[in-house]
C-alpha positions as CSV (number, residue, x, y, z in Angstrom):
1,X,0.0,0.0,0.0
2,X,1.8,3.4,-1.0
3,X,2.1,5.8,1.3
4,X,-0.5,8.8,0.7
5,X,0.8,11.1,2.9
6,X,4.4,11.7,2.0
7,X,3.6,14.9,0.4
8,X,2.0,16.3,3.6
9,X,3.8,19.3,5.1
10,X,5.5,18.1,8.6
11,X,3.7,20.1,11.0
12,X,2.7,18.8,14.7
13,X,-0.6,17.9,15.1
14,X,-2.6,20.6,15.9
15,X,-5.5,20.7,19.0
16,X,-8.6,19.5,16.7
17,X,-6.5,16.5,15.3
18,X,-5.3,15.3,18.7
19,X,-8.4,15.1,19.7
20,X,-9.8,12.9,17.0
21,X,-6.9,10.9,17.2
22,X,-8.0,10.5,20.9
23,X,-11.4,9.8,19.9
24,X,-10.0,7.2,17.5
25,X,-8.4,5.6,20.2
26,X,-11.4,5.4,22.3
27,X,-13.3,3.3,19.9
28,X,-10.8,0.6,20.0
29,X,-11.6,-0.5,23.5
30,X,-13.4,-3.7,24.2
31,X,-16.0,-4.0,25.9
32,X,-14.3,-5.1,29.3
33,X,-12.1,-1.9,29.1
34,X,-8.8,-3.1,27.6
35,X,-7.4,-2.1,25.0
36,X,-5.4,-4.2,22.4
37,X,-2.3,-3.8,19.8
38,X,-5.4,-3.2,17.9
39,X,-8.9,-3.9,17.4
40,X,-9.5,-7.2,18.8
41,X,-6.5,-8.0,19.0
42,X,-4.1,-9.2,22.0
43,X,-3.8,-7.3,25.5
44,X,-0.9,-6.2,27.1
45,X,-0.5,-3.9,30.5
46,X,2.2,-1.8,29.0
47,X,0.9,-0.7,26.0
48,X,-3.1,-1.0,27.2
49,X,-1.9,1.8,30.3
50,X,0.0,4.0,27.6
51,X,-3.4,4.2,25.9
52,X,-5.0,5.2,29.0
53,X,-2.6,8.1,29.7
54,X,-3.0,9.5,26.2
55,X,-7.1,9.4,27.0
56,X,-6.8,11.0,30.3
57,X,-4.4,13.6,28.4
58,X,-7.1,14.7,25.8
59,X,-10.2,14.4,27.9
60,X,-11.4,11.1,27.0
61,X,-12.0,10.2,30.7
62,X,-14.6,7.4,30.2
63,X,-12.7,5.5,28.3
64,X,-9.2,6.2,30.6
65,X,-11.6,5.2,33.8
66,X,-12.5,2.2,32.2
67,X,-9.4,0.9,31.1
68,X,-7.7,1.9,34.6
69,X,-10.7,-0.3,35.5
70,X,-9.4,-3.3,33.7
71,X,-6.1,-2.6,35.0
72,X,-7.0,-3.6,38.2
73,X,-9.3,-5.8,38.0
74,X,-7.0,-8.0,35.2
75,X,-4.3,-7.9,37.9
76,X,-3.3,-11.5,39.4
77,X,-3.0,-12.0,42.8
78,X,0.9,-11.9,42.9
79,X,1.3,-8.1,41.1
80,X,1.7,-9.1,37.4
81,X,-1.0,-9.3,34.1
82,X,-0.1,-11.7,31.2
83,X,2.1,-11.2,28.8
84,X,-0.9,-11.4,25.9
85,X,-4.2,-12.0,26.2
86,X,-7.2,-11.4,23.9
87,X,-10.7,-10.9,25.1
88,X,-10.0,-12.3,28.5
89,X,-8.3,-16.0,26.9
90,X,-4.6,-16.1,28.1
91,X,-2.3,-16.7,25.2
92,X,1.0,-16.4,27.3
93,X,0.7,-16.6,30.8
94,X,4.0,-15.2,31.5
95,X,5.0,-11.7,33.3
96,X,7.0,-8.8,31.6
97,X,8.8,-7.0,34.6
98,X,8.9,-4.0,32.1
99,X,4.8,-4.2,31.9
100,X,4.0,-5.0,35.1
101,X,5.7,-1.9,36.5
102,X,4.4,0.9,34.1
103,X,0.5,0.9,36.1
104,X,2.8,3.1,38.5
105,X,3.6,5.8,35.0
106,X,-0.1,5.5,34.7
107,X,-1.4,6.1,38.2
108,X,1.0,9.0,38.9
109,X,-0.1,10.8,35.3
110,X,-3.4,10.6,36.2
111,X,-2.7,12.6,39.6
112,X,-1.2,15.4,37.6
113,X,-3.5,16.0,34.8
114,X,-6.9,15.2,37.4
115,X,-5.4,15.5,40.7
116,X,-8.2,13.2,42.2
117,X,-6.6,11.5,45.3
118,X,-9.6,9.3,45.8
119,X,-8.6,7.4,42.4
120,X,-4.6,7.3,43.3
121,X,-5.8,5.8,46.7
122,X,-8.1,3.3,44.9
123,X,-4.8,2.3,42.4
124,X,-1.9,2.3,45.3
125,X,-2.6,-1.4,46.4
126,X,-2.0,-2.4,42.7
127,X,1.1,-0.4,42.0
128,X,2.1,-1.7,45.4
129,X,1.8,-5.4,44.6
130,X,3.3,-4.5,41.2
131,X,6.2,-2.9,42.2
132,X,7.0,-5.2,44.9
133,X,7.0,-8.2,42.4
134,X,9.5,-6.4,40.0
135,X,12.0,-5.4,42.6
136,X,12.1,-9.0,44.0
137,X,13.5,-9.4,40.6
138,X,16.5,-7.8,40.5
139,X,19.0,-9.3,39.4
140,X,23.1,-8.8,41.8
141,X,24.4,-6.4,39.4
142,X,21.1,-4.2,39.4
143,X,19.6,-4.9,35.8
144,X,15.6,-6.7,36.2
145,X,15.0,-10.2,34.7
146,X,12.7,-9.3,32.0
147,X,10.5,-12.2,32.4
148,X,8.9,-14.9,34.7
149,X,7.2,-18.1,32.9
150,X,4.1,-19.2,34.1
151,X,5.8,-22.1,35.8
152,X,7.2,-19.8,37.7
153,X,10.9,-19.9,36.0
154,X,12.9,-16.8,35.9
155,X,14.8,-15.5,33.0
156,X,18.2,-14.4,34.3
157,X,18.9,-12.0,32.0
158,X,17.8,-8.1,31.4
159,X,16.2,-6.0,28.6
160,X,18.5,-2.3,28.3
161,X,15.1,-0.9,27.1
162,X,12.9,-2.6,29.3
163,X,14.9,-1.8,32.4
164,X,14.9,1.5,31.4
165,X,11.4,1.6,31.8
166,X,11.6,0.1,35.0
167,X,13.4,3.0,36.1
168,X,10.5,6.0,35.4
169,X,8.0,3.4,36.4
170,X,10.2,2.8,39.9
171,X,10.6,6.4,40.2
172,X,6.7,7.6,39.8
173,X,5.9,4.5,42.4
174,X,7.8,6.7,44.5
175,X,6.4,9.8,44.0
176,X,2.7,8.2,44.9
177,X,4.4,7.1,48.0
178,X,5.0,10.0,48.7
179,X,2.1,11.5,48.4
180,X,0.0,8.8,50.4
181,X,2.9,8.8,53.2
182,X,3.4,5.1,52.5
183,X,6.9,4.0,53.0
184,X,8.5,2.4,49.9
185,X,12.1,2.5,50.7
186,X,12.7,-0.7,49.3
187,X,12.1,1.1,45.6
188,X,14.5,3.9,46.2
189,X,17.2,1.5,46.5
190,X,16.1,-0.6,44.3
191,X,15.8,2.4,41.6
192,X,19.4,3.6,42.3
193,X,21.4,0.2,41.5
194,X,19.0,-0.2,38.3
195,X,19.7,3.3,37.0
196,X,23.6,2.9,38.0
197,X,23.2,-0.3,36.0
198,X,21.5,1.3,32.6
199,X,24.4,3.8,33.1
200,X,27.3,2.1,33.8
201,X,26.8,-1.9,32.9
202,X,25.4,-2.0,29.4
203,X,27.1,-4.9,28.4
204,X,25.5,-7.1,30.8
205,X,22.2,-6.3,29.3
206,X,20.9,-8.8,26.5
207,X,22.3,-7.0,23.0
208,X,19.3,-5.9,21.3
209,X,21.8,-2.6,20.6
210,X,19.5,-3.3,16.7
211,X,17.1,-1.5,18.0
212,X,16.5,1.7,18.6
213,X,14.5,1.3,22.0
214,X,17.6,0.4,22.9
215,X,19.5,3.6,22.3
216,X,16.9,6.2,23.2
217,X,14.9,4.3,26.3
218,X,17.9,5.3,28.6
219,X,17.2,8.4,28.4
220,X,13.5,7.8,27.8
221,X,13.7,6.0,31.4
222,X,15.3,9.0,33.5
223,X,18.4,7.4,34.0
224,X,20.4,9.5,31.6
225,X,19.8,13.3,31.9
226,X,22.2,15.9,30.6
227,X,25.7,15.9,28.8
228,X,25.3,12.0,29.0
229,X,22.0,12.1,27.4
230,X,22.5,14.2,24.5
231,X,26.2,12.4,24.0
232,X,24.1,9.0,23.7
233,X,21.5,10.4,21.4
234,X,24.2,12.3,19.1
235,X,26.3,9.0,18.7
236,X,23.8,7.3,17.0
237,X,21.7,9.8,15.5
238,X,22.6,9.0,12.1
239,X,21.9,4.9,12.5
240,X,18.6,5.8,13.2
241,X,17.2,8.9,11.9
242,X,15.5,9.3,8.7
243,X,15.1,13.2,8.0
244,X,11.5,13.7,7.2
245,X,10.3,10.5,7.7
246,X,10.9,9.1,11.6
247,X,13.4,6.8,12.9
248,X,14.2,3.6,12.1
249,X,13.2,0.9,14.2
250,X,16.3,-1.7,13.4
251,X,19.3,0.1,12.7
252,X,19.9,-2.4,9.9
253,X,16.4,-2.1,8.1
254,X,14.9,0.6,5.6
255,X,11.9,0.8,8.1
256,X,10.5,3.8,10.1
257,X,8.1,3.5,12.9
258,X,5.7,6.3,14.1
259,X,6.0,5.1,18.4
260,X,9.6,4.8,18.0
261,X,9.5,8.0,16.3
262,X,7.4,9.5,19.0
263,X,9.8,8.0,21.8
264,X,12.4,9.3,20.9
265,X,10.7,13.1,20.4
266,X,9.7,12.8,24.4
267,X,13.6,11.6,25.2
268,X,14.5,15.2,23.3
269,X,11.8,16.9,25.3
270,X,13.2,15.4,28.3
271,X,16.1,16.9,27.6
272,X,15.2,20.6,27.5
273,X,15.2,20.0,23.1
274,X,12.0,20.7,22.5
275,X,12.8,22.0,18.8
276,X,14.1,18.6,18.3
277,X,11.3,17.0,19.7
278,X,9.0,18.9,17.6
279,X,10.6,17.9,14.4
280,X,10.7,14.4,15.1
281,X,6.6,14.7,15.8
282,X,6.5,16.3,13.1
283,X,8.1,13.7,10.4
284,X,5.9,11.1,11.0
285,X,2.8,12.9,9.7
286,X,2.8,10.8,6.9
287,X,1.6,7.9,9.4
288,X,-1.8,9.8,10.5
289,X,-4.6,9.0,8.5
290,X,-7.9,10.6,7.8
291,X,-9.2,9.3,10.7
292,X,-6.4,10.2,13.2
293,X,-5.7,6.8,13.2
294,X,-1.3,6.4,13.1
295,X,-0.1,3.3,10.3
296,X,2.5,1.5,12.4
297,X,5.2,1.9,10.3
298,X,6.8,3.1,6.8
299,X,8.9,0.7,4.7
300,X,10.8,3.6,3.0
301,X,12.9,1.5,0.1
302,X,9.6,-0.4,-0.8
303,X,6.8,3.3,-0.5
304,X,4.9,1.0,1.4
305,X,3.2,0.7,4.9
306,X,4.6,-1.8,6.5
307,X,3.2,-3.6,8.4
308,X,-0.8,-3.0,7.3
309,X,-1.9,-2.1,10.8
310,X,-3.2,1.0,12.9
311,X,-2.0,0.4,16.1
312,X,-3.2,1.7,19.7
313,X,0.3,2.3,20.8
314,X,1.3,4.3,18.2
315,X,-1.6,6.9,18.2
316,X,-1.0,6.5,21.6
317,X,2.5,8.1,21.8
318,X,1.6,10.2,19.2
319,X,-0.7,11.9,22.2
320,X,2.1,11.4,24.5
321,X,4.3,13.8,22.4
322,X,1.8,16.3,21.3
323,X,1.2,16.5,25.0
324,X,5.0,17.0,26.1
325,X,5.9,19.5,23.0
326,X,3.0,21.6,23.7
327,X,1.9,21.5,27.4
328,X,-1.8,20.7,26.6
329,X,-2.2,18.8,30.1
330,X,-0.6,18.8,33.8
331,X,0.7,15.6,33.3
332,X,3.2,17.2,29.7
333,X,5.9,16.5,31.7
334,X,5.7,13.1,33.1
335,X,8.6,11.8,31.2
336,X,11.0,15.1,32.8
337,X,11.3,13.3,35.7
């Protein structure tokens, strides 16, 4: 399928199309709240709570409460949700330390842009149980085993990207502490060796070093900030970024992806770039279609859209970044921290 909207001017989305895009997103929940890769397709935490913020960001608060709903009632006793599940049936029964910990992102952007403490106090037991069960998996050097199978076997080794993560998600766990007076000093400590590891042990990390995730999400994550965060991102600028178009997702592959793309324009604004971040929004408007719907990704040798799906995630940082390079909610600045 050729790409239509290569001939678009780059321009960040302006209020009107956020909000449709936000609306778009809406209409992709099920009926139990969740909210999959895309239209009945499969479930996961991480991505399903992204979707979430971007509603709460742009107003669509029914949908947001429902699918904070899910959250917590999906959630099994021990902390964790599936990997992937689709309309309630368990395809992989394992838990994603990286997935499991970002209902703590979710809970504390919801306090900024609503400020309802009755909803944060209704969410603290799960990001309690969920925190607790990623931090019993670090791992001696600091990194956290990416995944536990449903037999209870743990994966000894860390995701760069995912731990990343782990690190804003440890971090905003401790800022609802805080707020409730709840003692979670265990997280502080466990936040500090994890960040020292992203900055200081990469090799130990499983080399996905491909990808771009892995590049940008130590910045993404918090636990890169400064001259050491704009030295990472300048270093490999050129692997990755396609003027124009987005950023690639494989180094190695003529393929640009809109959430990568997106990612990488809220590391910039996390940075104090917000220029750069703008322009990197901006190059992926070929992605949004008529709807406000976001095409996953752009195979750039080929013209085509690759692959032929309209995912929740990407429309979903799409929001995220509209948010952060123009301060349309409280919550704009949730990946500052």
């Amino acid at each position: 399928m050729p790409s239509a909207h290569l001939g678009a001017p780059l321009a960040v989305p302006t209020p009107a199309q956020a909000r449709q895009t936000a609306a778009w997103l809406a209409t992709c929940q099920e009926a139990d709240g969740a909210f999959g890769w895309e239209r009945r397709r499969h479930v996961d935490a991480w991505n399903h709570t992204e979707a979430a913020m971007a509603l709460v960001a742009f107003g669509e608060d029914e949908a947001a409460d429902a699918a904070y709903a899910w959250l917590r009632a999906s959630q099994r006793r021990d902390g964790t949700w599936p990997m992937k599940s689709t309309r309630g049936v368990v395809q992989d029964a394992s838990a994603d330390s990286n997935q499991v910990a970002y209902i703590a992102v979710g809970a504390w952007h919801h306090w900024l842009v609503r400020r309802e403490r009755a909803f944060v106090e209704t969410m603290w037991p799960h990001v309690r149980r969920a925190l607790d069960w990623v931090v019993a998996r670090q791992l001696a050097w600091g990194g956290i085993a990416w995944n536990q199978a449903a037999d209870g076997k743990l994966w000894d080794a860390a995701l760069l990207a995912g731990s990343s993560s782990i690190v804003h998600s440890l971090g905003c766990g401790l800022l609802l502490a805080d707020l409730l007076g709840e003692d979670a000093s265990a997280w502080s400590g466990a936040r500090d060796r994890l960040a020292e590891a992203v900055r200081g042990h990469e090799a130990l990390f499983m080399d996905n070093s491909r990808y771009s995730m892995d590049w940008y999400y130590p910045v993404l994550g918090g636990a890169l900030r400064g001259d050491m965060a704009r030295e990472r991102l300048e270093k490999r600028w050129d692997e990755f970024v396609v003027p124009g178009l987005g950023i690639r997702c494989v180094a190695d592959h003529a393929w640009v992806t809109g959430a990568e793309t997106c990612e990488l324009a809220l590391s910039l604004d996390a940075i104090g770039d917000r220029d750069g971040a703008r322009e990197q929004l901006a190059s992926i408007s070929h992605l949004r279609d008529a709807d406000g719907a976001y095409w996953t990704g752009f195979a750039y040798d080929q013209g085509v859209r690759w692959p032929l799906e309209r995912s929740t995630w990407t429309a979903a940082a799409a929001l995220l970044a509209v948010d952060a390079v123009t301060e349309h909610s409280p919550g704009s600045g949730i990946f500052r921290l």
